[in-house]
N, C-alpha and C positions, 0 to 999 in steps of 0.2 A: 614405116615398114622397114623390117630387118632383118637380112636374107644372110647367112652364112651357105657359102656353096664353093666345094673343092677348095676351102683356106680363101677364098676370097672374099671379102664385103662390100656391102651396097646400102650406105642409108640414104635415106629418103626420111627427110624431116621437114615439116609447112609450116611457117608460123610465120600469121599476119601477110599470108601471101607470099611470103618468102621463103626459096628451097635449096635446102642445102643436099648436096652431094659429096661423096665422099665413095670412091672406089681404089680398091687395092688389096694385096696380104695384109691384114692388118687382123690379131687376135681376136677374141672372143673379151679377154682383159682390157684391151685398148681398145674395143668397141665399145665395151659399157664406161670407157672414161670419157670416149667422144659424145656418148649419147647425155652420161651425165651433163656434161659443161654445156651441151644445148637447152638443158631446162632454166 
């Protein structure tokens, strides 16, 4: 799940039970790099 809301982010990624968080300002560009490098 990937919420942008007022310039801030929220992923939420599960893999193998495992969940990564990540909150803060961080772009729309450095969001789709973070999400890439978790595939």
């Amino acid at each position: 799940m990937i919420v942008f809301k007022d310039k801030s982010l929220k992923i939420r990624w599960i893999n193998l039970g495992i969940v990564y968080q990540l909150e803060g300002n961080v772009s729309k560009e450095e969001a789709l790099k973070i999400v890439e490098s978790l595939h």
